[in-house]
Each structure stands twice: as structure tokens, then as C-alpha cells.
Z-matrix of the N, CA and C atoms (Angstrom, degrees):
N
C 1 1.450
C 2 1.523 1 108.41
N 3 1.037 2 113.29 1 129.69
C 4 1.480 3 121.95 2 159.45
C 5 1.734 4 130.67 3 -133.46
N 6 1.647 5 90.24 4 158.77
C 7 1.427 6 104.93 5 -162.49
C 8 1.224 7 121.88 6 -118.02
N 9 1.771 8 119.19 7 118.67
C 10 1.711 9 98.00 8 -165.67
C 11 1.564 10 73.28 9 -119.69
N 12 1.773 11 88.77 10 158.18
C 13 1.840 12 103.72 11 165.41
C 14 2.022 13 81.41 12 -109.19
N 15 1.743 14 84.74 13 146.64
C 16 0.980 15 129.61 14 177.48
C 17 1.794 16 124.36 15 -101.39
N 18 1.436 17 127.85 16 148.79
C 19 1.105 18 119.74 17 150.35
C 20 1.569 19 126.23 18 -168.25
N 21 1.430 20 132.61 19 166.58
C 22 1.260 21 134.46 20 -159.71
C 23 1.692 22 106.23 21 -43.17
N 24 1.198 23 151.27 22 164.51
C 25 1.335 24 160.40 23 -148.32
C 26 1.580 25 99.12 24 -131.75
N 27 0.886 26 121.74 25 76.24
C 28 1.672 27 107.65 26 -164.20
C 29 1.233 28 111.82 27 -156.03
N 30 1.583 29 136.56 28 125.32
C 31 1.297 30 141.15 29 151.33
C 32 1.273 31 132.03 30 -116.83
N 33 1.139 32 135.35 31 173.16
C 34 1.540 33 124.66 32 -149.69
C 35 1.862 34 85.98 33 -163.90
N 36 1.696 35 115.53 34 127.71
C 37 1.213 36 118.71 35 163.96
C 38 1.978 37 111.45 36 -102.58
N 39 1.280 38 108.01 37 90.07
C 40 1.227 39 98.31 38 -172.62
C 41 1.436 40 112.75 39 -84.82
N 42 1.509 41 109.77 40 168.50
C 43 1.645 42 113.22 41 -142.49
C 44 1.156 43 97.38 42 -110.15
N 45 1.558 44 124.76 43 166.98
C 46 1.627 45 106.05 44 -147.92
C 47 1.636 46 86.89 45 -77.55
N 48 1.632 47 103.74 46 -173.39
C 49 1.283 48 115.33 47 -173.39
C 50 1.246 49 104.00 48 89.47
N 51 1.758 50 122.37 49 -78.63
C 52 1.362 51 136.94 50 -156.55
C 53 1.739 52 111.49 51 -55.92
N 54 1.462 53 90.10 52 125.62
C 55 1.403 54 94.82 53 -177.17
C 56 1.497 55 118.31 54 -75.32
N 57 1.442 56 120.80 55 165.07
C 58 1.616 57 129.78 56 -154.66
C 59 2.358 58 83.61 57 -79.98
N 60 1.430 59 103.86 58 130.79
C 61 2.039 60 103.53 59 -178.97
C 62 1.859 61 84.49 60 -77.53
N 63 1.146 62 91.54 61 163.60
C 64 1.619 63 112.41 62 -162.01
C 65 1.637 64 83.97 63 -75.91
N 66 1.675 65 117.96 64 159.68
C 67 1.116 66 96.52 65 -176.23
C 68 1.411 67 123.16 66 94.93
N 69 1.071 68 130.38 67 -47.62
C 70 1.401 69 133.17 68 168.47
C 71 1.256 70 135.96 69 -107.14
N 72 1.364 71 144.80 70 145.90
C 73 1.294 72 134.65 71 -172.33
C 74 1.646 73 118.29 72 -135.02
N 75 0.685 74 138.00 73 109.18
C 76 1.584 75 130.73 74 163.25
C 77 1.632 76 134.54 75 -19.06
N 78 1.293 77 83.96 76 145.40
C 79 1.998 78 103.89 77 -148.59
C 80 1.759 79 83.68 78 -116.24
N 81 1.408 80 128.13 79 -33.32
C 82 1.304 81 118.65 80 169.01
C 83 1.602 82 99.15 81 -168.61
N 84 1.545 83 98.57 82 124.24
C 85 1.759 84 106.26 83 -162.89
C 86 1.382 85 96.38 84 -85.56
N 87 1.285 86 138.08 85 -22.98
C 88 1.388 87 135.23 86 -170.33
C 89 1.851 88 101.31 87 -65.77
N 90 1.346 89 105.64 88 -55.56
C 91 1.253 90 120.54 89 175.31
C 92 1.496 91 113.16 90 -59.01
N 93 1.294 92 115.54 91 -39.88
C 94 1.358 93 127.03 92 -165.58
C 95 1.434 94 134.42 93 60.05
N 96 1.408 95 97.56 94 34.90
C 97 1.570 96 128.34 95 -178.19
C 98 1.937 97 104.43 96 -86.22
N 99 1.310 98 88.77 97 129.31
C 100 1.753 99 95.97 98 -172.65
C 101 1.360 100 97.96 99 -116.18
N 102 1.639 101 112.01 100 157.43
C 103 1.778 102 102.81 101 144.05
C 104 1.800 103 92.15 102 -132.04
N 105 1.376 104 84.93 103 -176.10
C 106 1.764 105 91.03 104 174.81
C 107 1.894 106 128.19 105 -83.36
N 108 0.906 107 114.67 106 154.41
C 109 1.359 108 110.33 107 178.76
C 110 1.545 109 134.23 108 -70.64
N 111 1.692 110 93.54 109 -34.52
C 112 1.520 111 105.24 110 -145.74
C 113 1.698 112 73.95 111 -149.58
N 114 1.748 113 100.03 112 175.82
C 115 1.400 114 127.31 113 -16.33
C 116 1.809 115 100.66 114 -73.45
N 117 1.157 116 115.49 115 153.10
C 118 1.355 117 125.35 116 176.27
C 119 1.584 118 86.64 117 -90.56
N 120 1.335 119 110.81 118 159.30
C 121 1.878 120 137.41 119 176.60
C 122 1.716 121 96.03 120 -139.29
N 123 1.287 122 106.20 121 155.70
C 124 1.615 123 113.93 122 164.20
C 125 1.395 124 94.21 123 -113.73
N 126 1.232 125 124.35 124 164.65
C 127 1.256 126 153.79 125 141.17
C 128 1.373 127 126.53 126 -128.20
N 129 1.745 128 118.17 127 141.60
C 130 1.463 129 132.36 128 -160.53
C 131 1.449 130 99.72 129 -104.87
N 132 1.327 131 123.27 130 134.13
C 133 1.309 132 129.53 131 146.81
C 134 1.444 133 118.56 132 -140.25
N 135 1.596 134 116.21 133 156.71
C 136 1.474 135 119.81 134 147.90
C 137 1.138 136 122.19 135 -33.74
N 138 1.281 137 123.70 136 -87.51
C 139 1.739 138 121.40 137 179.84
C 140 1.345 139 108.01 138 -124.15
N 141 1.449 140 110.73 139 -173.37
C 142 1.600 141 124.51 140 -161.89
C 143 1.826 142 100.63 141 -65.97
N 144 1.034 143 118.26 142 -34.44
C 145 0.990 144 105.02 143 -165.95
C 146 1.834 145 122.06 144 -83.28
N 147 1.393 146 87.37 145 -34.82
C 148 1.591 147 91.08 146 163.29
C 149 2.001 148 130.96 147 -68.82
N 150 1.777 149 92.35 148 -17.96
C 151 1.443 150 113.14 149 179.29
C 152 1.584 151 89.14 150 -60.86
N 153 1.349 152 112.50 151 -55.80
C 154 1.566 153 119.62 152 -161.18
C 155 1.506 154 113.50 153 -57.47
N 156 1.254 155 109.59 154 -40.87
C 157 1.318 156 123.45 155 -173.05
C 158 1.802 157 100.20 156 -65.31
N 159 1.029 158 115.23 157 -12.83
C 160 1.786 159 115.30 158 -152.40
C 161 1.860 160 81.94 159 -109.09
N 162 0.529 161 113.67 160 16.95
C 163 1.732 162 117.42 161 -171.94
C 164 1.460 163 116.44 162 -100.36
N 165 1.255 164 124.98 163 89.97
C 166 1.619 165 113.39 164 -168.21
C 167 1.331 166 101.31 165 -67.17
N 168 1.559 167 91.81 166 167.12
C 169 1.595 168 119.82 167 172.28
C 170 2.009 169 117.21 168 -42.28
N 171 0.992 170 72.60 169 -48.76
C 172 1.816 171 92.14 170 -169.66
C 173 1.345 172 119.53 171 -103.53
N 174 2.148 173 118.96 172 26.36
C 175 0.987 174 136.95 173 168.12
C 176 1.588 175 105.95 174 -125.31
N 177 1.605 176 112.40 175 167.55
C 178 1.150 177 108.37 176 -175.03
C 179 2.087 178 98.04 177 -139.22
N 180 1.349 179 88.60 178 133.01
C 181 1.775 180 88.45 179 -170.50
C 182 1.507 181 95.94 180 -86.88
N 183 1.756 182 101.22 181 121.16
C 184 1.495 183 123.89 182 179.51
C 185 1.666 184 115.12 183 -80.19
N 186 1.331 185 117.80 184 -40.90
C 187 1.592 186 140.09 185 -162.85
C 188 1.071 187 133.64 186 -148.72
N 189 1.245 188 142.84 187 110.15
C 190 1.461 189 114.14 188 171.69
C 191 1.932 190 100.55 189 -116.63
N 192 1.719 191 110.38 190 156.10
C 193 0.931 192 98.65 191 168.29
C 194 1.610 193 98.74 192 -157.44
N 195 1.592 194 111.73 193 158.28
C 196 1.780 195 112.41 194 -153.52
C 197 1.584 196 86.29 195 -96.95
N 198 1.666 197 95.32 196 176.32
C 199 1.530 198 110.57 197 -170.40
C 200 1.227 199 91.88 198 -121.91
């Protein structure tokens, strides 16, 4: 059995001035390219490949780890 945490697929180049939205952190501060942190989800599968398959469009697989 395995377990990946999951989360939203998303980055944001905010423009100077604009402060970092609570929740998110930077992927490269020079650039000032963010994604979000949270919320993390787990999802269960048999093997890697079915983990993958369980992976929406508009999530991004952070971890996986076996039981």
C-alpha cells in the first residue's frame, strides 16, 4: 500500500510590491514566483502506478511513502 500527499497545482508571479497571500511561499524570490502550501490530501493506492492515476489534473503529487 502506498501513500502520496497531494496538493493544488498552482503558481502565482506576484508583482513587485505585492505581498507573499498567507499560505504560500516562494519557489524563486528573485523571480517572485510562489505556489501554495496547503491544504495537503493523502491518497491510497496499490502501486505507483495506480497512485498516479488517482492524481487529479489540477493537483500535484508531493510524496509518496509505503505502509
Amino acid at each position: 500500500m502506498l501513500i502520496g500527499h497531494i496538493r493544488p497545482n498552482d503558481t502565482r508571479t506576484l508583482n513587485e510590491g505585492e505581498q507573499l497571500p498567507a499560505g504560500w511561499e516562494y519557489s524563486d524570490e528573485k523571480k517572485r514566483l510562489a505556489f501554495p502550501t496547503g491544504p495537503v490530501e493523502e491518497i491510497e493506492a496499490d502501486d505507483m502506478d495506480a497512485l498516479r492515476a488517482k492524481v487529479p489534473s489540477d493537483r500535484i503529487l508531493l510524496s509518496v511513502r509505503a505502509l
